[in-house]
C-alpha positions in Angstrom: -17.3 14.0 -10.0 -13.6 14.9 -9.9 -12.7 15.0 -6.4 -10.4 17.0 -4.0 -7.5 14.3 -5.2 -7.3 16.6 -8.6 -7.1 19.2 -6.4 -4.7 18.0 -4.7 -2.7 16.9 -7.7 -2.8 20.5 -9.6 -1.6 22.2 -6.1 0.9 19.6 -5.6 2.3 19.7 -9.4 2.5 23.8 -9.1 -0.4 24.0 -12.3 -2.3 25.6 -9.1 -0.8 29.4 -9.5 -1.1 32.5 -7.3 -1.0 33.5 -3.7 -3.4 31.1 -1.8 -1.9 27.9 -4.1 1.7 29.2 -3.0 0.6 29.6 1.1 -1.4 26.4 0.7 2.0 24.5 -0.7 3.9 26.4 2.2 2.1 24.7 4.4 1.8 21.6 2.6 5.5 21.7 3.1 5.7 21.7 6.8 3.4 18.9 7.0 5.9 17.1 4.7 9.0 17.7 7.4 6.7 16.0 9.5 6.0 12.5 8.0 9.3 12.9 6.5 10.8 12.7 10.4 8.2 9.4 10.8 9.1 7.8 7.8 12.9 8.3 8.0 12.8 7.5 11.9 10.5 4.0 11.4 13.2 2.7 8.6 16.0 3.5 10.7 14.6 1.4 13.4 14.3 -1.5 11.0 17.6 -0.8 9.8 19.7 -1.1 13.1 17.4 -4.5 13.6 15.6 -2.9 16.9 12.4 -3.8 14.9 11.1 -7.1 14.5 11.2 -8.3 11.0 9.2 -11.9 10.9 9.9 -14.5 7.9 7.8 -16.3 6.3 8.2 -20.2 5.7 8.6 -19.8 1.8 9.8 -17.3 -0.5 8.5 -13.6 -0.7 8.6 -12.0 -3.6 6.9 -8.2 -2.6 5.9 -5.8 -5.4 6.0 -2.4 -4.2 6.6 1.8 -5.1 7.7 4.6 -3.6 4.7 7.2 -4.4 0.8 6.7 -4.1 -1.2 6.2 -6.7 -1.1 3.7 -9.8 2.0 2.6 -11.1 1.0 -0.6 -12.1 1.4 -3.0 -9.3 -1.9 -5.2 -10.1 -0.8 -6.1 -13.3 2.4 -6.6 -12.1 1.5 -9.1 -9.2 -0.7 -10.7 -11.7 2.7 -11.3 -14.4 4.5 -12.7 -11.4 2.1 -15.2 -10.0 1.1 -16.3 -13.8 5.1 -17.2 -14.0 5.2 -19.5 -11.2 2.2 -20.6 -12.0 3.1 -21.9 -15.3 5.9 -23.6 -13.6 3.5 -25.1 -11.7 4.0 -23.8 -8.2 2.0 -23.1 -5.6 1.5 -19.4 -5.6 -0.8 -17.1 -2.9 -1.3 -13.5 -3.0 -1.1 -11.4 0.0 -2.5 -7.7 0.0 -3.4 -5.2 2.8 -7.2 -4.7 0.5 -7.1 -1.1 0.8 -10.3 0.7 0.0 -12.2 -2.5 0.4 -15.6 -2.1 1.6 -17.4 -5.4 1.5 -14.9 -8.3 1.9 -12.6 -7.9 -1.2 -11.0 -4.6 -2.6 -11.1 -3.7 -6.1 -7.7 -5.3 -6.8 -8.2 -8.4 -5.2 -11.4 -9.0 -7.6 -9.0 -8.0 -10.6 -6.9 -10.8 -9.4 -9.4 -13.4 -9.3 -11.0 -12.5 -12.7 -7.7 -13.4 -14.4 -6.1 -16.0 -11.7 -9.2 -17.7 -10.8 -6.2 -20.8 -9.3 -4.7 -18.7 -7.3 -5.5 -17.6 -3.5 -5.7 -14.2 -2.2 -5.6 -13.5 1.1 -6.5 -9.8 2.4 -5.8 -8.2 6.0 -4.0 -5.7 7.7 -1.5 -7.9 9.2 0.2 -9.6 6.3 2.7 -11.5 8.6 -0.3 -13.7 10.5 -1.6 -14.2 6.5 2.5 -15.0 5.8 2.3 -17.8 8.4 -1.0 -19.0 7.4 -0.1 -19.5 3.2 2.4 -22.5 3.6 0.2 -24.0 6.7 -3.2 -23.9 4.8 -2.2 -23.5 1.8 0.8 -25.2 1.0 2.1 -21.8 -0.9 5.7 -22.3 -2.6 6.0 -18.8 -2.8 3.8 -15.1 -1.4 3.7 -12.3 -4.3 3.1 -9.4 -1.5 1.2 -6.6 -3.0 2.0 -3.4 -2.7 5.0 -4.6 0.4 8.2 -1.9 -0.2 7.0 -0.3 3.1 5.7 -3.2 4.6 8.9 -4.2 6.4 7.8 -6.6 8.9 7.5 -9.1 6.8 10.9 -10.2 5.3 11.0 -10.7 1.5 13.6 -12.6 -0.7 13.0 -9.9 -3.8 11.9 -6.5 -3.8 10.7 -5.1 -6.9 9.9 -1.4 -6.7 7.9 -0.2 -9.6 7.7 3.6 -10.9 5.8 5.2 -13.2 7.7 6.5 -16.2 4.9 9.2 -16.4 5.0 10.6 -12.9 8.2 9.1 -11.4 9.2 11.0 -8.2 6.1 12.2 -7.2 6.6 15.7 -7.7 10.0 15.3 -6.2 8.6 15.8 -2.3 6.8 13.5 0.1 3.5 13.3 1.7 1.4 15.6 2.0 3.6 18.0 -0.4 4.3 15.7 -3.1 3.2 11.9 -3.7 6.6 10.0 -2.3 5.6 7.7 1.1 9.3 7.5 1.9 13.0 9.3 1.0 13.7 8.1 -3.0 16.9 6.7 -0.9 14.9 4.1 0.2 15.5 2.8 -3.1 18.5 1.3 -1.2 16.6 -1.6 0.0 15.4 -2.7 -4.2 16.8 -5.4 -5.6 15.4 -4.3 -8.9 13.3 -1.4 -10.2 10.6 -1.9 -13.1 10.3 1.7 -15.2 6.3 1.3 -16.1 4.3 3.1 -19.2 7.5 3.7 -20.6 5.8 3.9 -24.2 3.5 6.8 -23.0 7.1 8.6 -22.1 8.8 10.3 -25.4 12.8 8.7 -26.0 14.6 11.3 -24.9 12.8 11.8 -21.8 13.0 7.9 -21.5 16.6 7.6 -21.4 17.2 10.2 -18.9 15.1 8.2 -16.5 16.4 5.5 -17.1 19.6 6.8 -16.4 18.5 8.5 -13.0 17.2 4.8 -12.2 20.2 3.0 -12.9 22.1 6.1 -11.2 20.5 5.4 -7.8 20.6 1.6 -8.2 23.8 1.0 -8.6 24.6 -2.6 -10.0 21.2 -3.6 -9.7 18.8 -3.8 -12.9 16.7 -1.9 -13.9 13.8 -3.0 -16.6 11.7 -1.4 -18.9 8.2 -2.0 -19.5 4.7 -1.3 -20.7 1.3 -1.5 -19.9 -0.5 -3.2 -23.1 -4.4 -3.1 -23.7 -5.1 -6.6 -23.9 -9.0 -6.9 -24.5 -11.8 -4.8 -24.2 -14.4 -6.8 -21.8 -18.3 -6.3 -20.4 -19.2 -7.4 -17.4 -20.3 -10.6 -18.7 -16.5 -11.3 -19.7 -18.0 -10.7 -23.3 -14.8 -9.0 -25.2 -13.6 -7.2 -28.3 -10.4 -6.3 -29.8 -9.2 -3.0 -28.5 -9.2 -2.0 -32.4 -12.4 -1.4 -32.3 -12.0 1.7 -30.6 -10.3 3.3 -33.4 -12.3 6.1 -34.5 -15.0 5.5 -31.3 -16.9 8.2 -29.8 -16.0 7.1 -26.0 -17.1 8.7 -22.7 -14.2 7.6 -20.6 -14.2 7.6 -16.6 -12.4 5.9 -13.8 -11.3 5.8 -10.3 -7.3 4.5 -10.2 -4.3 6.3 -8.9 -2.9 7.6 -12.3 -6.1 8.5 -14.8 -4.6 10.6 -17.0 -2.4 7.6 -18.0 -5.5 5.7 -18.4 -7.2 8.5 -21.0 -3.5 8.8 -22.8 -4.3 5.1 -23.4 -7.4 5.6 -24.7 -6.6 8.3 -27.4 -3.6 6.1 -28.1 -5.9 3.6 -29.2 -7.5 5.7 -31.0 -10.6 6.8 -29.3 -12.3 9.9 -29.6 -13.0 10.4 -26.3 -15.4 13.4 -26.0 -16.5 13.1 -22.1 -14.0 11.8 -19.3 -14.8 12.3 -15.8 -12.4 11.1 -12.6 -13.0 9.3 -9.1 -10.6 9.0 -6.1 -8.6 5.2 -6.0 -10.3 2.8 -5.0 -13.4 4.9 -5.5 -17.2 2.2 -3.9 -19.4 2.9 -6.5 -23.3 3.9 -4.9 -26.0 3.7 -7.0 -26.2 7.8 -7.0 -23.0 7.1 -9.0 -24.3 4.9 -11.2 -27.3 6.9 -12.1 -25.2 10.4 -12.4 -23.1 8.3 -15.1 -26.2 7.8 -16.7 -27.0 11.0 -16.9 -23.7 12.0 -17.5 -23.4 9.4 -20.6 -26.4 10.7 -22.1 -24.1 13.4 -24.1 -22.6 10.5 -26.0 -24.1 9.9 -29.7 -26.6 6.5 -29.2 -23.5 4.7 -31.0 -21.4 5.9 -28.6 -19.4 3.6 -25.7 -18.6 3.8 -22.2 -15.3 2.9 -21.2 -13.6 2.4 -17.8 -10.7 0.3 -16.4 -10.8 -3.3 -14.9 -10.4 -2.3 -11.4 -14.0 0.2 -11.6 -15.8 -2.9 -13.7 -15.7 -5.4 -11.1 -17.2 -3.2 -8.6 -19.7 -1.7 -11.2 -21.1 -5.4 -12.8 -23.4 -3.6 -15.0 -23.0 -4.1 -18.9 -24.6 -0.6 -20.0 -25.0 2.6 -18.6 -28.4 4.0 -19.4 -28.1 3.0 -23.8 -25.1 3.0 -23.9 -22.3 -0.2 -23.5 -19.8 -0.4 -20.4 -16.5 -1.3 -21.6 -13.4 -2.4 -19.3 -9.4 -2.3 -21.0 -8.0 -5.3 -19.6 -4.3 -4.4 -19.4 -1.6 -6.6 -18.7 1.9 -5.8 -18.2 5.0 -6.4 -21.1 8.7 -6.0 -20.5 10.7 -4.3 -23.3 13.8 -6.2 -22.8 15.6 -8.4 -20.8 13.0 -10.7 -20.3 15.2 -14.0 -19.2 17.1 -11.8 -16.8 14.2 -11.0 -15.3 12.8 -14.1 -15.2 16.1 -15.2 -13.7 15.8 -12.7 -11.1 12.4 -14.1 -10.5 13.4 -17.7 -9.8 16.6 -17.1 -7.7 14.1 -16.8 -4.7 14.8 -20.3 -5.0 18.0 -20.8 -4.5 19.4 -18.7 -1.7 
């Protein structure tokens, strides 16, 4: 069930070796200059001001990236709006609900699992939803999902998030590498958040950092992790993630970044004898759930099925054929510097 995106990914990452992978990345090249020309061209427009930027009528705080794929942003909205909302503000969440095929994506069901009080709004034209939160709404403040190239809505903080484990995308842009704009588009940041830095080794870790805080000048740069909260069925039924130690697991999921989500698993000690991938945002058919069936039929009849938070919601089943579907609910935990960042946060307040 692994799709042409693992393709993709070994010609991209050069583990694709030989003649045809080489022409194929020649060519992926060219197609790079291309978007490269778009990209560069559309946020030199809104630089010089000759595009309209629209603001909204209460803080925006956007949570963005510079590549495709998962770096963590769903967790990371979901640390934000908990904040305010613990300070007792008026929080919505605005999104553009990619891969959404009935109504909500697979994020925006994420979100209401774990922030059943907060309102999220989905649509293509996030400045018309901008407008509508303090109208409707009575927001105090938007989290914009996924926003860093969504520049016609103006924000008061720009978090850019990247992926300790896959930072620069292979170091090209679309369709050549997995970078949507220039890495000097992390001019417009106010801060950068350095994700799954625990599945990085030190020494690797503090030369990214370093490139990070190279390109951002003054501006912070934090450090954080991805932390498997609670293992969860689809009756919100849960268990500690200990009990995986030593499990016989058949793993699968459909995110932008699985192999971070298998490193997890084996972290936790799982012995995770199957594991099969899906494209992002991946609508489960039932000729997907019955070829996991099938597929999950090699596991031992003690053995469990594990997926991510994002595929449960859309699945809603709690076994697959005798066996029991798991979900890792992750959340999000910075290393250091936690009142700075909290600081940073709440200045969207006072400017």
């Amino acid at each position: 069930m692994s799709d042409w995106g693992e393709c993709h990914r070994q010609l991209i990452s050069g583990d694709s070796r030989g003649m045809w992978p080489s022409l194929l990345r020649g060519g992926l090249s060219l197609g790079t200059m291309a978007y490269g020309t778009v990209t560069s061209t559309r946020n030199w427009l809104f630089d010089l001001g000759w595009k309209t930027v629209h603001r909204a009528a209460c803080p925006v705080i956007s949570i963005g990236n510079l590549t495709v794929g998962g770096t963590g942003k769903t967790p990371m909205v979901e640390y934000v709006a908990r904040h305010f909302r613990q300070q007792e503000r008026r929080v919505v969440i605005l999104s553009r609900g990619y891969g959404a095929t009935h109504g909500r994506n697979d994020e925006a069901m994420v979100l209401e699992d774990n922030l059943p009080d907060v309102p999220h709004l989905q649509g293509i034209d996030r400045v018309a939803l901008a407008r509508m939160a303090p109208e409707e709404l009575e927001s105090e403040v938007i989290v914009l999902d996924d926003g860093f190239q969504y520049r016609r809505l103006a924000r008061d903080l720009d978090l850019v998030l990247i992926d300790a484990t896959q930072p620069w995308g292979h170091g090209w842009q679309l369709p050549r590498g997995l970078l949507r704009e220039s890495i000097h588009g992390l001019a417009r940041a106010d801060a950068v958040v350095l994700t799954r830095c625990d599945q990085v080794d030190p020494e690797a870790m503090g030369h990214l950092r370093a490139e990070a805080q190279r390109r951002m000048g003054s501006r912070p740069v934090f450090l954080s992790e991805h932390v498997p909260e609670v293992l969860m069925d689809a009756q919100q039924q849960t268990e500690p993630t200990a009990a995986l130690a030593g499990k016989t697991v058949a793993a699968f999921c459909g995110i932008g970044n699985p192999e971070a989500f298998f490193r997890m698993l084996r972290g936790l000690g799982a012995d995770v004898r199957l594991q099969r991938t899906f494209a992002d945002h991946h609508p489960y058919s039932r000729a997907d759930v019955q070829a996991l069936e099938r597929w999950a039929e090699e596991l031992p009849p003690d053995g469990w099925v594990v997926t991510t938070q994002k595929d449960l919601v859309k699945l809603r089943v709690p076994t697959l054929g005798r066996h029991r579907l798991l979900a890792v609910k992750i959340a999000i935990r910075l290393r250091e510097s936690l009142d700075s960042f909290h600081s940073l946060l709440d200045r969207v307040f006072h400017l």
